[in-house]
C-alpha positions as CSV (number, residue, x, y, z in Angstrom):
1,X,52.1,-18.2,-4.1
2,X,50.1,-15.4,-2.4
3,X,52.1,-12.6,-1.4
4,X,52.1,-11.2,2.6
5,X,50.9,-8.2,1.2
6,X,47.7,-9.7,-0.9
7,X,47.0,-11.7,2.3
8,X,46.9,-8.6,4.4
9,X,45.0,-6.6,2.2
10,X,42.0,-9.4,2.1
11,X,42.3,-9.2,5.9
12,X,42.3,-5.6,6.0
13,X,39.0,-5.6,3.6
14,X,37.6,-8.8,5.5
15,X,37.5,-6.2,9.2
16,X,36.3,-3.5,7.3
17,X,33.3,-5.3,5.8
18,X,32.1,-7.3,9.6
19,X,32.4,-3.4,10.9
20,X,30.0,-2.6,7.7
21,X,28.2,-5.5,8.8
22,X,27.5,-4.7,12.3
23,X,26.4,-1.0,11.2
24,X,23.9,-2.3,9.3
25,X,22.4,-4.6,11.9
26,X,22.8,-1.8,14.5
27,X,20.8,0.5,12.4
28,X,18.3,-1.9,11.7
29,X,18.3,-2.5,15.4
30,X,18.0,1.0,16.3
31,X,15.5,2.1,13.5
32,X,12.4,3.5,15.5
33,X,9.4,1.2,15.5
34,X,7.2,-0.8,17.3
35,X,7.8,-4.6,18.8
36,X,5.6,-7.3,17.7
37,X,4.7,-7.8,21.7
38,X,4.0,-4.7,22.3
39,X,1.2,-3.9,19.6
40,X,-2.1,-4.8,20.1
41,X,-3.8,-7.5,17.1
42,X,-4.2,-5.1,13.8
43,X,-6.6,-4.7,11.3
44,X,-3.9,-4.7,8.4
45,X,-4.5,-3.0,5.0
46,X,-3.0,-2.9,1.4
47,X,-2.5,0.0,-0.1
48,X,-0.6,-0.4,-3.6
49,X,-1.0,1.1,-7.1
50,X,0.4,4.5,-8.9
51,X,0.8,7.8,-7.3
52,X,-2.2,9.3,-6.3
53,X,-2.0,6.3,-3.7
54,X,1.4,7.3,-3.1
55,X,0.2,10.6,-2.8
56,X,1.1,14.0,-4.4
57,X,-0.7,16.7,-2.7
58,X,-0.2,19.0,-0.4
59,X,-1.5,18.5,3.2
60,X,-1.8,20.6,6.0
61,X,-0.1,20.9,9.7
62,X,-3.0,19.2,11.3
63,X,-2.6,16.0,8.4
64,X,1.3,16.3,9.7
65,X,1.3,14.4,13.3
66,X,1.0,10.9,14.2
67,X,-2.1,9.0,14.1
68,X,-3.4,7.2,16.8
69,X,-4.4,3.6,16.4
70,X,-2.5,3.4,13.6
71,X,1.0,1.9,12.5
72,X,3.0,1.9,9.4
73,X,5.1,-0.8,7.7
74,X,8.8,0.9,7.6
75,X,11.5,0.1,5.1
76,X,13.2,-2.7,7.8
77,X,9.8,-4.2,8.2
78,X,8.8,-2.8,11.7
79,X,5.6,-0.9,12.5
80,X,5.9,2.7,13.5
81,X,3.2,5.0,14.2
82,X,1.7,6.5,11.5
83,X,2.0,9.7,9.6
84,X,2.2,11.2,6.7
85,X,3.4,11.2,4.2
86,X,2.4,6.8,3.7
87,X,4.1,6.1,0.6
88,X,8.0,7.1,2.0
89,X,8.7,3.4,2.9
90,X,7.5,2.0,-0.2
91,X,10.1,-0.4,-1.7
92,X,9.5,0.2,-5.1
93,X,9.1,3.8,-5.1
94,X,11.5,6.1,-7.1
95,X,13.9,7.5,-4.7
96,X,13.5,10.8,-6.0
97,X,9.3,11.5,-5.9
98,X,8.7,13.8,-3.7
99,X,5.4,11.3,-1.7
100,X,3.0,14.1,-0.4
101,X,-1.0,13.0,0.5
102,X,-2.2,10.0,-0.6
103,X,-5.2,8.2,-0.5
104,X,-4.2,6.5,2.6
105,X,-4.8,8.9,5.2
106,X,-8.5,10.0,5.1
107,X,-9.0,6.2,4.6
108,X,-7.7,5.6,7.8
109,X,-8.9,8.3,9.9
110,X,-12.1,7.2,8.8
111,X,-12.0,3.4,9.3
112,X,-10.6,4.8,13.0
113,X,-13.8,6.4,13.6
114,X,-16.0,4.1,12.5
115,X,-14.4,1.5,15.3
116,X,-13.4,2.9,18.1
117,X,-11.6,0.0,19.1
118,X,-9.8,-1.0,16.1
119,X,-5.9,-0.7,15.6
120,X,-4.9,-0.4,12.0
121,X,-1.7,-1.8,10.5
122,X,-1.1,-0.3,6.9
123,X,1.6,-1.5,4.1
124,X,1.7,1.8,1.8
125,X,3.8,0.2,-1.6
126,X,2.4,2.4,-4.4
127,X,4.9,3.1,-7.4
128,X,3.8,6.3,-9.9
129,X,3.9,5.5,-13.4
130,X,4.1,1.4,-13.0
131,X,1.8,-0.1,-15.6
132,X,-0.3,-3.3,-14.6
133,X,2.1,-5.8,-16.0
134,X,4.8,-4.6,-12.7
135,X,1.6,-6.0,-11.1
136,X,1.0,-9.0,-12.7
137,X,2.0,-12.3,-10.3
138,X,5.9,-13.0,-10.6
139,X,6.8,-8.9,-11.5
140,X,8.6,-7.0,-9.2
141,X,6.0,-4.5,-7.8
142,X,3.8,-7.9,-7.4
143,X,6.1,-10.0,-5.1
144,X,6.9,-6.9,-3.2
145,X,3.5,-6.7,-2.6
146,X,3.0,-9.7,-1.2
147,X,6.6,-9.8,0.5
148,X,5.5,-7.1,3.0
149,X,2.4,-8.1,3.2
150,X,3.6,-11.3,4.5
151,X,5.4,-9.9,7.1
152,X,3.2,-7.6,8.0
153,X,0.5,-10.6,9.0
154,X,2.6,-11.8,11.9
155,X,1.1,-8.9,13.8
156,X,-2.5,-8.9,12.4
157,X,-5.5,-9.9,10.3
158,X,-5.7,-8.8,6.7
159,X,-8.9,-7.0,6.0
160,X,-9.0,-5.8,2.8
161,X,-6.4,-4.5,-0.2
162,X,-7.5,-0.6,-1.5
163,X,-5.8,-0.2,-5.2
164,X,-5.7,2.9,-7.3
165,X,-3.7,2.2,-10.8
166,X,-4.7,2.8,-14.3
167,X,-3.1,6.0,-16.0
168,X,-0.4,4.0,-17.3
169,X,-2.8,1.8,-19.3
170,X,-5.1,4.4,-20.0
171,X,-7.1,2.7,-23.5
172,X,-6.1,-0.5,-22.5
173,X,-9.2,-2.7,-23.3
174,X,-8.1,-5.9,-21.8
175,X,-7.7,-3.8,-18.0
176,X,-10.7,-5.4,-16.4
177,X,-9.3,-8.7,-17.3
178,X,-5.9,-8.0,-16.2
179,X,-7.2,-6.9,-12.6
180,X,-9.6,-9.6,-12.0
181,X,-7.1,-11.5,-12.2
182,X,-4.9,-9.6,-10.0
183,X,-7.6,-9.6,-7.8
184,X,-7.3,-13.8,-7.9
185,X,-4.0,-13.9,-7.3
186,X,-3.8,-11.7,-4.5
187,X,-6.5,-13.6,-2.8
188,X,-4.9,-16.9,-3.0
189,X,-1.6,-15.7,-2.0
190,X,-3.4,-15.4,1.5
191,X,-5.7,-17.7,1.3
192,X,-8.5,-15.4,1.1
193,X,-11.3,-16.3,-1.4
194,X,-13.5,-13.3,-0.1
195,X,-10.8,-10.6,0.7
196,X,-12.6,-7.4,0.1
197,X,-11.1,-5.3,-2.5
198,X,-11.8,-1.9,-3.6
199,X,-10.7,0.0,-6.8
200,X,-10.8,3.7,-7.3
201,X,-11.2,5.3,-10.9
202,X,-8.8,8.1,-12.4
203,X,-9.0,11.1,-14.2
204,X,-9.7,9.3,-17.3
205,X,-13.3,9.6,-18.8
206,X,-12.9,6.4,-21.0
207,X,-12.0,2.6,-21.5
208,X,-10.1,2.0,-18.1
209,X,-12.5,4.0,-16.2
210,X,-15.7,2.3,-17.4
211,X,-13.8,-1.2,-16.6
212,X,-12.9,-0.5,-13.2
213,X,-16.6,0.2,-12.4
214,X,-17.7,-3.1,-13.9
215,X,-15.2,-5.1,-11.8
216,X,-17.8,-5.8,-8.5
217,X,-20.2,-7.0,-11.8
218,X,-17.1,-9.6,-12.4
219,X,-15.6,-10.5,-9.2
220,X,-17.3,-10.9,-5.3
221,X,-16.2,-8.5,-2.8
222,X,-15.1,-5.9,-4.9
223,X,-16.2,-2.1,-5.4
224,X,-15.3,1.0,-7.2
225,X,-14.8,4.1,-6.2
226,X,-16.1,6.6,-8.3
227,X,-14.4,9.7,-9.5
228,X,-17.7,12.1,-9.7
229,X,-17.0,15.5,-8.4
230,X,-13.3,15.2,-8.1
231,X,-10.6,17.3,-9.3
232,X,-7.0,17.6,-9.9
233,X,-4.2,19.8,-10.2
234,X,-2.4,18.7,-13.4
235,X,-3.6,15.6,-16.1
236,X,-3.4,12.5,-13.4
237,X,-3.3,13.7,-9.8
238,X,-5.9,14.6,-7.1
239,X,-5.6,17.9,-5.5
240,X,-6.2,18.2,-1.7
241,X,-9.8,18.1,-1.5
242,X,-10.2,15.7,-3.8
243,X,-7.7,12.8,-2.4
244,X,-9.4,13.7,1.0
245,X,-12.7,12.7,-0.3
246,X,-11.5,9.7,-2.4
247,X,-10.1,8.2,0.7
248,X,-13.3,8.5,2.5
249,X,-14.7,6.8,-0.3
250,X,-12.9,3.8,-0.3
251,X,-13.4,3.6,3.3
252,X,-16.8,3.6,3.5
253,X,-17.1,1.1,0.2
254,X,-14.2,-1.4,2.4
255,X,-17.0,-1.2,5.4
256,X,-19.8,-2.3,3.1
257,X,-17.9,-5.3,1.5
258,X,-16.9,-6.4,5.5
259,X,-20.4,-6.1,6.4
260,X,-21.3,-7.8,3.6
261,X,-18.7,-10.6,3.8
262,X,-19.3,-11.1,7.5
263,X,-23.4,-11.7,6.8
264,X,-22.8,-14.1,4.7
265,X,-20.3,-15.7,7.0
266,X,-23.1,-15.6,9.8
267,X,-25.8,-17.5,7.1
């Protein structure tokens, strides 16, 4: 027999966990973001890989305030207006890197000035130090991927998926296989045959570097960007000016493949 005493203490615990309960849901309530009826259609981007898309450079006062025309995927799954630093709601981040500028934000600001008209919804789930097989359909840092990515297409269009990854397989010689097929498995997640993808090189003057630019050569609507005239600050990460540029780069290259895609959409 269960003694009054057992009984009240699972009552006791029982309150005290539907009060936990309805913290939760009241924070997730209150969290600051933006409701689905209230955004205008977005242009929604991937961003995913190690840490210089995380970012780990310093960035200035100016690189500090929110963005106009563009929103951020939080960690309850709303859209917030962006700022930096991107990579602070990633869900597979370590809790304790310190997420600075990444390749995200240049990106952005450009892709803003190119359309005037576009708004631009951007899921920022980079994890430093996760080699490609976290990546690889099933792993963790894959389905999260796609989770958010998922949710984040309830407000939007997907338009492309910018990747920067590699130190952690640095003389891998099976990479370029590895990420087309990444590449193939991201597309058919969404249904996207033609999504246009873009992969940036590190600092790393051999094998991973010479596959990543041989990947448009291997799979359609794909394109590298390069790391000539970069620099960094320690063995893997971009310093200031160089993450600035980089970001530009993929932007420009993500332009090209739409262009492209939608040409030969139009034939």
């Amino acid at each position: 027999m269960i003694q009054r005493s057992t009984v009240f203490g699972i009552m006791i615990g029982l309150v005290v966990w539907g009060w936990a309960c309805i913290g939760v849901h009241a924070e997730h309530a209150d969290r600051p973001g933006v409701d689905k009826p209230d955004l205008p259609p977005l242009d929604i981007y991937l961003l995913i890989g190690q840490s210089n898309m995380g970012g780990r450079a310093p960035y200035d006062e100016a690189e500090a305030g929110i963005i106009p025309r563009c929103y951020l995927l939080n960690d309850y799954d709303k859209w917030e207006p962006a700022q930096n630093p991107f990579n602070r709601y990633s869900s597979i981040e370590r809790e304790d890197v310190p997420n600075k500028l990444g390749i995200g934000y240049t990106f952005v600001t450009t892709m803003l000035e190119h359309d005037p008209d576009a708004h631009i919804g951007i899921i920022v789930n980079a994890r430093g130090g996760a080699s490609m097989k976290y990546w690889e359909k099933g792993e963790w840092a894959y389905r999260e991927a796609v989770r958010r990515t998922e949710i984040a297409l309830e407000a939007g269009t997907l338009k492309g998926v910018l990747w920067h990854h590699g130190e952690a397989n640095r003389g891998d010689n099976r990479y370029l296989r590895r990420l087309a097929t990444f590449v193939g498995d991201l597309r058919a997640e969404f249904g996207m045959p033609d999504l246009p993808f873009v992969a940036g090189q590190i600092k790393d003057p051999g094998v991973v570097n010479r596959q990543i630019a041989r990947l448009p050569n291997r799979v359609p609507y794909t394109a590298y960007a390069p790391i000539d005239g970069l620099t960094t600050f320690d063995r893997s990460h971009f310093d200031t000016r160089s993450i600035r540029i980089m970001g530009r780069r993929y932007a420009e290259l993500m332009i090209e493949l739409q262009e492209a895609r939608a040409a030969h959409t139009s034939d």
